[in-house]
C-alpha positions in Angstrom: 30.6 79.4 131.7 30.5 81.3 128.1 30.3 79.5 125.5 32.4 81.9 123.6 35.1 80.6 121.8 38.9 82.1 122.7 41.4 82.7 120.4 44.4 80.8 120.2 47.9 81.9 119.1 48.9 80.8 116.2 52.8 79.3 115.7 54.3 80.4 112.7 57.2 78.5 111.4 60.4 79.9 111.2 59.1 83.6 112.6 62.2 83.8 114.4 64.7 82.9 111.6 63.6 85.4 109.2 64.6 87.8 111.7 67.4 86.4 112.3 68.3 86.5 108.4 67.4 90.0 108.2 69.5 91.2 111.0 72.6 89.0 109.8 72.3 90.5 106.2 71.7 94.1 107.6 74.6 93.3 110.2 77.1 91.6 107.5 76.4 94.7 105.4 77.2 97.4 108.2 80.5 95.2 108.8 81.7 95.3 105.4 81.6 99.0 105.2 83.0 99.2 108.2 86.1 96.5 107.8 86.4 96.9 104.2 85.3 100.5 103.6 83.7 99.4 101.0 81.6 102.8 98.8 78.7 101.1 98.4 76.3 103.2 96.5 72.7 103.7 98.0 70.8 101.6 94.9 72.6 98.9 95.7 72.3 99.5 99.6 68.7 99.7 99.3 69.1 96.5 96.3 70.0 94.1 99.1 68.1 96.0 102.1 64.9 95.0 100.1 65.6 91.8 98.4 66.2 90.2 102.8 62.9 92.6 103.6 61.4 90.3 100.8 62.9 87.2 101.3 62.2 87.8 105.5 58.2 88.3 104.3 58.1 85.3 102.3 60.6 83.4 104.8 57.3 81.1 105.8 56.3 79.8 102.2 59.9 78.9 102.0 60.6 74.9 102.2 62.8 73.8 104.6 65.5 73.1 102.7 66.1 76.4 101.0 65.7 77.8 104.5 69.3 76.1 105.5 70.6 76.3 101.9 70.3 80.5 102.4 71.2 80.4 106.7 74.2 78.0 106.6 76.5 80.6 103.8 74.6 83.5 106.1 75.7 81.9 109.5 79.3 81.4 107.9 79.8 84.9 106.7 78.4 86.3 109.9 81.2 84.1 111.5 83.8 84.9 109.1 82.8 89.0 109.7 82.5 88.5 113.7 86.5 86.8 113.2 87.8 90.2 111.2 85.7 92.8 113.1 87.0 91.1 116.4 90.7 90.5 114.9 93.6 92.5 116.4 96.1 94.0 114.3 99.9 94.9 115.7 100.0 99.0 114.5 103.3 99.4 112.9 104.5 103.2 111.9 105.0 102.5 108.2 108.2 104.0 108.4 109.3 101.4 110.5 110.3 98.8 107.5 111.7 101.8 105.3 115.9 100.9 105.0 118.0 103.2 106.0 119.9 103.0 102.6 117.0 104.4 100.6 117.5 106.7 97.7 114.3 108.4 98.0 111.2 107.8 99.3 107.7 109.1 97.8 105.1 109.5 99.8 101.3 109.7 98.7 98.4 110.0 101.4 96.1 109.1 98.8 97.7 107.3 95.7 94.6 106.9 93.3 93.4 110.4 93.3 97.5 111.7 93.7 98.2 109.1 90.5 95.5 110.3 88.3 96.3 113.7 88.7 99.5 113.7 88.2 99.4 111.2 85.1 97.0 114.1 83.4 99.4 116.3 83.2 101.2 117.4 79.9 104.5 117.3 81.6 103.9 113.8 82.5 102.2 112.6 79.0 105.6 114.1 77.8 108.1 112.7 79.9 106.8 109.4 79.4 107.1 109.0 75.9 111.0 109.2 76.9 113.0 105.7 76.4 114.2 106.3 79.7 110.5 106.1 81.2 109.0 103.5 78.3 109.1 100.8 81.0 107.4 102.8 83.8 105.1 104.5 81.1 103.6 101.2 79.9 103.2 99.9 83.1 101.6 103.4 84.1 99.3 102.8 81.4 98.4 99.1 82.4 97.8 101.3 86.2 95.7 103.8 84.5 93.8 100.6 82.7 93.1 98.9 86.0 92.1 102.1 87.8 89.3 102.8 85.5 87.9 99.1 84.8 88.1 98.7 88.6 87.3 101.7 90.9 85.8 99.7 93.8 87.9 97.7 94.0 91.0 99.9 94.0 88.4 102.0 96.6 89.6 99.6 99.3 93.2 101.4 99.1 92.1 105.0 98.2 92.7 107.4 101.1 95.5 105.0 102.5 99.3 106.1 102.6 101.6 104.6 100.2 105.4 104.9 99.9 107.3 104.1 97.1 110.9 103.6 98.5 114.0 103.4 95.9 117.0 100.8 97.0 120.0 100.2 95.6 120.3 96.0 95.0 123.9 96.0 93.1 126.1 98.6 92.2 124.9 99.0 89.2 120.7 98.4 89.7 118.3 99.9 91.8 114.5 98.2 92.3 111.2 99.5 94.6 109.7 98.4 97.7 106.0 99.6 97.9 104.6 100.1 101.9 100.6 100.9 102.2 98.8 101.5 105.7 95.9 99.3 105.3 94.6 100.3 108.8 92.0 98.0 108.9 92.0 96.7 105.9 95.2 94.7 107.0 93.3 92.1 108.3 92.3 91.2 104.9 95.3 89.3 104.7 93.7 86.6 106.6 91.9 85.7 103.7 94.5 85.6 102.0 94.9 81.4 101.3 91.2 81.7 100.3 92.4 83.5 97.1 94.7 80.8 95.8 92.5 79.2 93.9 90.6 82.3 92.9 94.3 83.8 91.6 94.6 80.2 89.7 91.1 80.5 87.7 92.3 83.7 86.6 95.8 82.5 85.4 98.2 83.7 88.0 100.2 81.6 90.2 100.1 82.5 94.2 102.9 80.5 96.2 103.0 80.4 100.0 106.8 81.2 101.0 108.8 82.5 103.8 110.8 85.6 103.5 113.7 86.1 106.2 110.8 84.6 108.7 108.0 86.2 107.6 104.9 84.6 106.0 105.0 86.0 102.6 102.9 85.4 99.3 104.9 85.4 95.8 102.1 86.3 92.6 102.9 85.6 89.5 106.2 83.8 88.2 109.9 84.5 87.1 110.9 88.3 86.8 107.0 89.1 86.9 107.0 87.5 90.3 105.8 89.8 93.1 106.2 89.4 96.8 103.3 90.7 99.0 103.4 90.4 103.0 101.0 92.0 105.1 102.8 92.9 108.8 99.5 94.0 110.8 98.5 97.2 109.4 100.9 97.8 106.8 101.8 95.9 103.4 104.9 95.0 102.2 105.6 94.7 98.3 108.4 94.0 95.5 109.7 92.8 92.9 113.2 91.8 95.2 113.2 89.4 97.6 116.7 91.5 98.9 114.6 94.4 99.2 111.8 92.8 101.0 114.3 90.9 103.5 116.2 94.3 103.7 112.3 95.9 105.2 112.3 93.2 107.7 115.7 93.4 108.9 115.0 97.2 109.5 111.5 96.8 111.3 113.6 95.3 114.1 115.8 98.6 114.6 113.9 101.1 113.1 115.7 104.1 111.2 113.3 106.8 110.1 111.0 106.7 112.7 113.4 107.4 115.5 115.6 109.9 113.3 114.7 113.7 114.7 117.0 115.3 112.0 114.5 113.8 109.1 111.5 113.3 110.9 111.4 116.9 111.4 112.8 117.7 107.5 109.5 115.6 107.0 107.5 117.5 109.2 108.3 120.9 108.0 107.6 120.1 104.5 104.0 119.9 105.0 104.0 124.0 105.8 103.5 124.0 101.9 100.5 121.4 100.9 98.0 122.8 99.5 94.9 120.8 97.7 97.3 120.7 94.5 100.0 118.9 96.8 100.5 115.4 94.4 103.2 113.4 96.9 106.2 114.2 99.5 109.3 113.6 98.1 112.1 112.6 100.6 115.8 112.4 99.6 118.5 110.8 101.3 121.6 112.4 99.8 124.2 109.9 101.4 123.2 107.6 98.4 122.7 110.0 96.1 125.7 109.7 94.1 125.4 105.7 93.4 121.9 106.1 92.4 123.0 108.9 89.6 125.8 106.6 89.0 123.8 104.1 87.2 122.4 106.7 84.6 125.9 108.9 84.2 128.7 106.8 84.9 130.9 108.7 87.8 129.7 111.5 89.5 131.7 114.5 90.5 131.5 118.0 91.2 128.9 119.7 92.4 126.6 116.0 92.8 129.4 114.8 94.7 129.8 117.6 97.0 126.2 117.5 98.1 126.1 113.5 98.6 128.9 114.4 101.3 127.6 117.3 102.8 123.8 117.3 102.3 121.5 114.7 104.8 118.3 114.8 103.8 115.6 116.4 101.8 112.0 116.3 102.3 109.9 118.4 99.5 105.8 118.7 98.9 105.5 117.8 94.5 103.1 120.1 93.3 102.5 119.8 89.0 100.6 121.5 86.7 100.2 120.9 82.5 102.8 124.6 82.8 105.0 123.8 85.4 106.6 121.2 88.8 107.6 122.2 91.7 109.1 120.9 94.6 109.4 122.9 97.8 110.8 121.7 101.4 113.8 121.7 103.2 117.5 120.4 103.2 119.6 119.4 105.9 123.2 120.1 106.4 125.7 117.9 107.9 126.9 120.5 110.6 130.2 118.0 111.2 131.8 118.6 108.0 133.5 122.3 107.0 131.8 122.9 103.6 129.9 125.7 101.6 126.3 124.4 102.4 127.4 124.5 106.0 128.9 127.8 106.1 125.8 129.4 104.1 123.5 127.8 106.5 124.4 129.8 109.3 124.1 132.9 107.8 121.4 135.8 106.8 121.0 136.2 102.5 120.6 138.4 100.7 119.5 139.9 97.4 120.0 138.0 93.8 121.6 141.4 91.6 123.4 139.6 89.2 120.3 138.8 86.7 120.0 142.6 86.3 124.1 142.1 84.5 123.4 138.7 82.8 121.6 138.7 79.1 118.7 137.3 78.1 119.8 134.2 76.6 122.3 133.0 79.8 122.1 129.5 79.7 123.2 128.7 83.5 123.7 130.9 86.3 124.5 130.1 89.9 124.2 132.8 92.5 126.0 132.9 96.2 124.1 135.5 98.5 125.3 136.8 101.9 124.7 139.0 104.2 128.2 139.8 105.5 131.4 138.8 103.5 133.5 139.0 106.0 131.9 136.5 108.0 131.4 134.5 105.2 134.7 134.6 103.8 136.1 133.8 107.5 134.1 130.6 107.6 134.9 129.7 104.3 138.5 129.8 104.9 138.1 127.0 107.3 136.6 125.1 105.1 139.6 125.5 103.3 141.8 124.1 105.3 139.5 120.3 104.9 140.3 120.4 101.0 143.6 118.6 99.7 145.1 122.1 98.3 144.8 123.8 100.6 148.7 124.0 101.2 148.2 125.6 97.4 145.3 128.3 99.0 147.6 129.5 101.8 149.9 130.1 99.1 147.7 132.0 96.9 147.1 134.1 100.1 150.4 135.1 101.0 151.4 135.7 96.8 147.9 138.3 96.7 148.8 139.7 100.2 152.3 140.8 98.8 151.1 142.1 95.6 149.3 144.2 97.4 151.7 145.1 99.7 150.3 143.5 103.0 152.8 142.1 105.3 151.0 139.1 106.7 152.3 139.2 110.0 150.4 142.5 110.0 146.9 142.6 109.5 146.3 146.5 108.9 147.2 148.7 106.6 146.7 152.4 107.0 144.2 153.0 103.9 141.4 150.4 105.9 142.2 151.0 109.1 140.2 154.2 108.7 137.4 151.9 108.0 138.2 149.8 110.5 138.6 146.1 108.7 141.2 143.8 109.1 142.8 143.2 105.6 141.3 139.8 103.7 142.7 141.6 100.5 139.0 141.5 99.6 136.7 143.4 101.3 135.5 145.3 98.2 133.0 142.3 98.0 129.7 143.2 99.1 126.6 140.6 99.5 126.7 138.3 96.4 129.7 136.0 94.0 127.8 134.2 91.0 129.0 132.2 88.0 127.4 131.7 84.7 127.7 130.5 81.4 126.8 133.0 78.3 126.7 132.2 75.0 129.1 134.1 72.7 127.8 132.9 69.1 125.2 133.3 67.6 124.2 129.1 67.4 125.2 128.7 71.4 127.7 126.0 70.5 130.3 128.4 71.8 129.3 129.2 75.3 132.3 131.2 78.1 132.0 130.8 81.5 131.4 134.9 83.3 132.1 135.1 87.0 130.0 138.3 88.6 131.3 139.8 91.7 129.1 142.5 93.8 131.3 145.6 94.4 129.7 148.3 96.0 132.9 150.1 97.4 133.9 150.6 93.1 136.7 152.8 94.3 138.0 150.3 96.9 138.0 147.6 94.2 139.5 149.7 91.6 142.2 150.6 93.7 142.8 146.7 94.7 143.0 145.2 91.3 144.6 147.7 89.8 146.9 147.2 92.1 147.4 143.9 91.5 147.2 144.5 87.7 150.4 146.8 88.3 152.1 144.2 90.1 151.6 141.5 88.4 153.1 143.4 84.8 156.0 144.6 86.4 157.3 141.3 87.3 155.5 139.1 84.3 155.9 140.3 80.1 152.0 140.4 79.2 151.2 140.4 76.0 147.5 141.7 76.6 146.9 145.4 76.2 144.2 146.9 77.9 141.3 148.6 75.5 138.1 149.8 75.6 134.7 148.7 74.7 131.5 150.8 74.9 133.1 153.4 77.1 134.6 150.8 79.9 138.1 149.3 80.2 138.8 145.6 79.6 142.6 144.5 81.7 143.9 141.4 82.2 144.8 139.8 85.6 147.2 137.0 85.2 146.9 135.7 89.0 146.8 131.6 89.3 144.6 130.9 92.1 143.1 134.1 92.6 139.6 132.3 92.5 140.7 129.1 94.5 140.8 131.8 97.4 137.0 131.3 97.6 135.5 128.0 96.0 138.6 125.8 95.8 138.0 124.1 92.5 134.4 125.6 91.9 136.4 128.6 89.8 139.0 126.8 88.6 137.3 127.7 85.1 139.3 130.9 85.5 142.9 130.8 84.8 143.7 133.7 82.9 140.8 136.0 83.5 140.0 139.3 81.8 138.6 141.9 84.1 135.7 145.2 83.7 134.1 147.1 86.3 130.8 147.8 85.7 128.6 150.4 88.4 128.5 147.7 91.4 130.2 144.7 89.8 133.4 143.3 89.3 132.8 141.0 86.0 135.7 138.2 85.1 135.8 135.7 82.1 138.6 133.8 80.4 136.7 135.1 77.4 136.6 138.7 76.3 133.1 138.5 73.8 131.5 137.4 77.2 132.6 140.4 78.8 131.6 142.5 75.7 128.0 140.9 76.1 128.1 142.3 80.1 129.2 145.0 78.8 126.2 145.3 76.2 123.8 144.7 79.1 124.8 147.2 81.1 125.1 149.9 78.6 121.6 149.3 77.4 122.0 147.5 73.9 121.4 144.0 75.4 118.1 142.8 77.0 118.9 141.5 80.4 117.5 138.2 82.1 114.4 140.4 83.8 113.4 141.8 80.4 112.3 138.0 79.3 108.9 137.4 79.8 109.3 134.0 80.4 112.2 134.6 83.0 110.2 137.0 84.5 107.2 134.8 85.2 109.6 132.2 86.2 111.7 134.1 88.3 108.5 135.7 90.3 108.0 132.0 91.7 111.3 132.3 93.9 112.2 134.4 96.9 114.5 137.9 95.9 116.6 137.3 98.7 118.4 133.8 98.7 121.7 132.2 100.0 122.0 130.1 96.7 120.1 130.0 93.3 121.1 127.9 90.4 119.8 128.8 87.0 119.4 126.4 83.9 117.7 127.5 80.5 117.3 124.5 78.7 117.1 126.0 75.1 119.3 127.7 75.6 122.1 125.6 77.3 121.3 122.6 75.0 123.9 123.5 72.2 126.6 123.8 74.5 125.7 120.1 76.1 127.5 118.1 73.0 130.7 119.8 73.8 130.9 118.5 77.0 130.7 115.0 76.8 132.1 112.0 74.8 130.2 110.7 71.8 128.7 108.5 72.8 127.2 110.5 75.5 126.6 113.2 72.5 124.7 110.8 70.6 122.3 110.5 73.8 121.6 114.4 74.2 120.6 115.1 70.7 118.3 112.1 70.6 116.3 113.7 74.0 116.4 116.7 72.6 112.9 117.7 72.8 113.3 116.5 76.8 115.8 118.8 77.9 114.3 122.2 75.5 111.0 121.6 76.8 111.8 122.6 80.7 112.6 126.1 79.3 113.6 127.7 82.5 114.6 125.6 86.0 116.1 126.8 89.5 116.8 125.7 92.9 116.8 127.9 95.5 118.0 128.0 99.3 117.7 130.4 101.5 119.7 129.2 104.8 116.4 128.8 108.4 117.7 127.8 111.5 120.5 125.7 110.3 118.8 124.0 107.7 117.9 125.4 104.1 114.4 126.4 103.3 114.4 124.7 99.4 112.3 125.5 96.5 112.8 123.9 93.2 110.8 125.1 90.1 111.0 124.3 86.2 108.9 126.1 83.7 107.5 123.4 80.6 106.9 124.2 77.3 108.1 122.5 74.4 110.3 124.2 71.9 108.6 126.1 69.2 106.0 123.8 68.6 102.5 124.8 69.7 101.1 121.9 67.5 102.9 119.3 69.1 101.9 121.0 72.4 98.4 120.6 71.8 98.6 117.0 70.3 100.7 115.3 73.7 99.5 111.7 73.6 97.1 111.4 75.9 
């Protein structure tokens, strides 16, 4: 036998734990990325990577006790991360807990980067020096402050969906409910007791409470009070406990997510996003009216009409430091007889009556068509929904016997050539608009124009002067027809004559003076108006196009349109005063410089399938003031 000696194998203690350690550090790291999504930066990666290398090398020189004082925290974090990992969320559709009374819904796939973009601009550093905003501004502010003391933090919700839903909670008040897709950062929330006493340290109070039967967390206390409940994947957030019972109630039927009519809307108005997309914007107009109600009192007219025959909208917020825009679509609802529904079915057509309006028109609205006799046919049913229209068949039969149209018989021999039936209009061609032109020099005196495309001139000589003739020989006028700048100027005394189209939208014109000018028919209660038309067409007025600003503005929008509304800020802002009550006066000229700064805005829609195809656009720059531009708060 050798004497040799053999080696023997040498125990180390605690060879196996340090590898342990090291692959419960590397593992616990790999599971908070992956859980938390967590950016954390390769230093500090590569920090912790080499400080358990270290500790793993030195594991053996260790004493026993700071081997358990480092594995027992290790061994409960690795348990705590296998729970999460392991944890199975119920997937909710955020939409699911939106209520089907929302205002308006704003929707932001990625809120951090979306909010600081957006709070950059000049329009919003503007706006938000506005009373009306002060409260959101300074809270803004506070979000801006947050934001940039804490980035990884608010990390954990960047990239996640966010919608900020409006509510009504009284007649008078509306509040917010806030929903975010966590994914899997939802399962956070079972962490959530752990934070009580962390929230306490820090001086805010976190109650457990129950919300409608839902586990719910109130931070913070009286009217500073928010409600947080996290429902698998998404989170649920206000400052109303109405609002956050009204979310739960609607989780159990959902709305949104099982209406086609607005989750297509919704669909279609992604066609437009683009890397400068900010947010959707969704509008429900059947709540509309009350929401406007809390900042103008009663609403009527034209807000009214689209709360009743409007559904929804669903536009794509694009903003720059020059201009917004919003662009989407609008639904109709197809079960009520009303304008929207009529131009909805039907091809546009050009906008001509910019080329007629001057420079300084403070409001225009444009209605485009294809056909007027189709769209006067469908408009006459929609006639017979409104209250007068006893009064419109009235109107009807007085114009058909002025112009000697029997209306048992629908021809007469002059257009059955052309082979029409009589509508006593069919001189219209493809476009009926309605503006307001100023007719001082200050703009405090401002006459409504209406602007009707003729492009059979002899046809609608013939018919109004017609009418003219008729209307003298059995009424004394007192209005002699002249002359200005080579064209005639009569008067048409005919009550109702515009109710035959918009009901009450004309009713601005009782007494209208009349000229005929190339392819237009211009009317206005006001003869300096028509003089200013008049001035336009002849050549010694700039029309709209010939502003530079209008021009840039107007290039945004489609030429051919079903409807376009027009508003120049500047230049409509005298005129504002003069329709309102004092107190309401009081409140324009103290905003001044936040209606003057959107220089030029317009909507248009241009009728696709049923639904409209929207855009809506304002131009901002502030009044005269380069200095002030360039000093916006920041």
């Amino acid at each position: 036998m050798s004497d040799t000696p053999t080696a023997k194998k040498t125990n180390r203690k605690g060879g196996i734990t340090r590898w342990i350690f090291l692959g419960l550090a590397l593992g616990l790291l790999a599971v908070a990325q992956f859980i938390l999504e967590l950016d954390l930066s390769y230093p500090i990666i590569g920090g912790i990577a080499g400080g358990t290398l270290l500790l793993t090398l030195i594991w053996r020189r260790l004493p026993r006790l700071i081997h358990w004082i480092l594995l027992l925290p290790l061994f409960a974090a690795a348990g705590l991360a296998g729970y999460l990992y392991f944890l199975k969320l119920d997937r909710h559709d955020i939409y699911e807990y939106v209520p089907k009374d929302a205002i308006f819904i704003v929707e932001a796939d990625n809120p951090i980067e979306n909010w600081k973009s957006l709070s950059k601009t000049k329009i919003w550093r503007h706006m938000k020096t506005n009373d009306l905003f002060s409260d959101i501004g300074g809270d803004c502010d506070y979000l801006d402050t947050l934001i940039k003391d804490n980035q990884q933090i608010f990390k954990l919700v960047s990239g996640k969906k966010l919608l900020v839903v409006a509510e009504m909670i009284s007649e008078s008040d509306y509040d917010f409910l806030y929903l975010m897709d966590l994914k899997e950062g939802g399962k956070i929330s079972a962490l959530l007791d752990i934070f009580k006493s962390v929230l306490k340290s820090a001086g805010l109070q976190m109650n457990r409470l129950e919300i409608d039967g839902h586990k719910c967390y109130g931070i913070g206390e009286g009217s500073d009070e928010v409600f947080l409940a996290f429902e698998g994947n998404v989170m649920v957030a206000s400052y109303s406990k109405l609002l956050m019972t009204n979310a739960f109630e609607q989780a159990k039927k959902p709305f949104y997510t099982d209406n086609d009519e607005f989750l297509a809307c919704r669909k279609r108005a992604y066609r437009t996003e683009s890397g400068e997309s900010l947010a959707k914007v969704h509008l429900n107009f059947s709540q509309l009216d009350e929401y406007l109600a809390t900042f103008m009192g009663e609403v009527t007219g034209t807000v009214r009409s689209m709360s009743e025959n409007m559904n929804f909208a669903s536009f794509d917020l694009k903003m720059h430091d020059e201009f917004a825009e919003m662009s989407g679509d609008m639904t109709v609802d197809l079960q009520r007889a009303s304008l929207p529904n009529v131009l909805s079915t039907m091809p546009g057509s050009e906008i001509r009556c910019i080329n007629m309006l001057p420079s300084n028109t403070s409001f225009m609205m444009a209605i485009d068509f294809a056909d007027f006799d189709q769209f006067y046919e469908q408009i006459s049913v929609t006639m017979r929904e409104d209250d007068g229209y006893d009064d419109y068949e009235k109107y009807k039969k007085q114009i058909g016997g002025l112009l000697g149209v029997d209306k048992t018989d629908q021809k007469v021999e002059r257009k059955k050539k052309r082979g029409k039936d009589v509508d006593y209009f069919d001189w219209i061609g493809q476009e009926i608009a309605m503006s307001l032109v100023p007719v001082n020099e200050s703009g405090t005196q401002q006459a409504y124009v209406a602007i009707f495309h003729a492009p059979d001139k002899e046809n609608a000589t013939h018919d109004l002067k017609t009418i003219e003739k008729r209307i003298k020989n059995r009424t004394p006028i007192k209005f002699e027809n002249y002359e200005y700048l080579g064209h005639e100027i009569a008067f048409l005394e005919m009550k109702g004559f515009f109710k035959l189209f918009f009901g009450k939208l004309f009713n601005k014109f009782d007494k209208p003076k009349y000229t005929i000018l190339d392819e237009f028919v211009v009317f206005s209660n006001d003869t300096t108006a028509i003089h200013r038309i008049i001035e336009v067409a002849h050549g010694s007025r700039s029309n709209l196009p010939m502003e530079p600003g209008f021009r840039q503005f107007f290039n945004e929008f489609e030429t051919t349109s079903n409807y376009f509304t027009y508003v120049n800020g500047v230049e409509i802002f005298p005129f504002l005063p003069t329709m309102a009550d004092g107190e309401t006066t009081s409140d324009i000229q103290k905003n001044r410089k936040y209606i003057t700064c959107f220089h030029h805005g317009g909507l248009q829609l241009l009728a696709d399938e049923g639904v409209f195809d929207a855009k809506f656009h304002v131009a901002f720059k502030p009044e005269n003031d380069k200095a002030w531009w360039d000093k916006l708060p920041e």
